[in-house]
C-alpha angles and dihedrals in degrees: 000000000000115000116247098177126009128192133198142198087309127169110191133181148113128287104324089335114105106196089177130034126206105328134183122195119152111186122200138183126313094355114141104204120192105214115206142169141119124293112278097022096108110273090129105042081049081064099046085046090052094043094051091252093122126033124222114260081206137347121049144256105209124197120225093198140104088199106042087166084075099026098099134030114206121203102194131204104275079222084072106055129092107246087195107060109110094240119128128214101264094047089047083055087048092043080076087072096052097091093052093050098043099248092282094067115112123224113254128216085259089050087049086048098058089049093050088054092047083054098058092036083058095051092233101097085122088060089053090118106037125104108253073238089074094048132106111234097257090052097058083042088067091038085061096047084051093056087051104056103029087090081048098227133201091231125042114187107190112187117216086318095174091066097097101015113133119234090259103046096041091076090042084052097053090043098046089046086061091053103051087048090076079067112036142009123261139205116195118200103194145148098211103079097163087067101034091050084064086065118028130079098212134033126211118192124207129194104136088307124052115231107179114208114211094217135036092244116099141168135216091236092062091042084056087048093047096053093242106140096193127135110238116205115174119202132232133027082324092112096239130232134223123204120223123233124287122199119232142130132286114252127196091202125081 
């Protein structure tokens, strides 16, 4: 399969502080990688590097894409958002086609009618007019993923998105995610690896350092190996693990 994002011996941070050493990850096609690890151990400074947010201290992230605007797709934390920015539901889902337009474009009648089908797709067409300040929590959640599909990327990062997902449209996400990634790769940052495992291929642990897994079944004996301290639970009639303890430093950055 054809590399989307490639990334090589990189060591990433901020100021004097290194958050991740010397770290390899090469993401191709259609791989839906769960990424895990504790807090503070870099998830979240691997997205920025990805997304161009930080930039490597060595090492490099190399783009295998003649059109980078539409290379990647972000789902941010609702937490994250501003509730108060006059923007309604259908121009948050438009907002996904700036990049490719240069921020003067305007939005054609085809671009309206995408956003009209991702909409639909979100179950939220009937909030097309409403201000994200208006919105629950799980309803801007589905605005966001909107905005991030609409350009139909190669690449979709989606950062702890079953925070504020509400009990119905966790199990749509996680449907519809498997949809789109006939389409397009995916990268999961989440905290709830019992239920994740259940729908990624591959599996990339951070703790300081990067290990990437090639399945999405993993043991407790390779999580201890690869320095990532998480408690695995595993739902159903599948009997559960819990990691023991592992000792390491406190970390500010996530």
């Amino acid at each position: 399969m054809s590399e989307i994002v490639e990334i090589r011996n990189a060591s990433v941070g901020y100021s004097d502080d290194v958050v991740l050493r010397n770290i390899n990850l090469s993401i191709v096609d259609q791989d839906y990688i769960g990424v895990i690890g504790p807090n503070g151990g870099g998830k979240t400074t691997l997205v920025k590097l990805i997304l161009g947010l930080l930039q490597p201290m060595q090492g490099e992230v190399i783009y295998h894409s003649n059109n980078k605007e539409n290379l990647i797709g972000y789902l941010p934390q609702v937490s994250q958002t501003d509730r108060s920015f006059p923007i309604t539901v259908s121009e948050v889902v438009l907002s996904g086609l700036m990049s490719a337009k240069g921020g003067y474009g305007k939005f054609t009648r085809s671009d309206k009618a995408r956003a009209v089908e991702i909409l639909e797709m979100m179950g939220i067409i009937h909030l097309k007019n409403k201000s994200i300040g208006e919105l629950s929590g799980g309803q801007m959640q589905r605005a966001f993923l909107g905005r991030a599909i609409i350009s139909e990327p190669r690449l979709l990062i989606l950062d702890e998105p079953n925070t504020f997902v509400d009990n119905k449209f966790e199990h749509d996400l996680y449907e519809l995610l498997r949809k789109l990634n006939h389409k397009m790769a995916i990268m999961m940052v989440s905290h709830d690896v019992g239920t994740i495992t259940s729908y990624v291929k591959t599996i990339a642990c951070v703790n300081r350092n990067l290990h990437y897994h090639p399945s999405n079944i993993i043991t407790q004996s390779q999580l201890t190996a690869y320095n990532c301290p998480i408690q695995l639970i595993t739902h159903g009639d599948v009997p559960h693990t819990v990691l023991g303890e592992h000792h390491h430093h406190d970390h500010k950055h996530d």
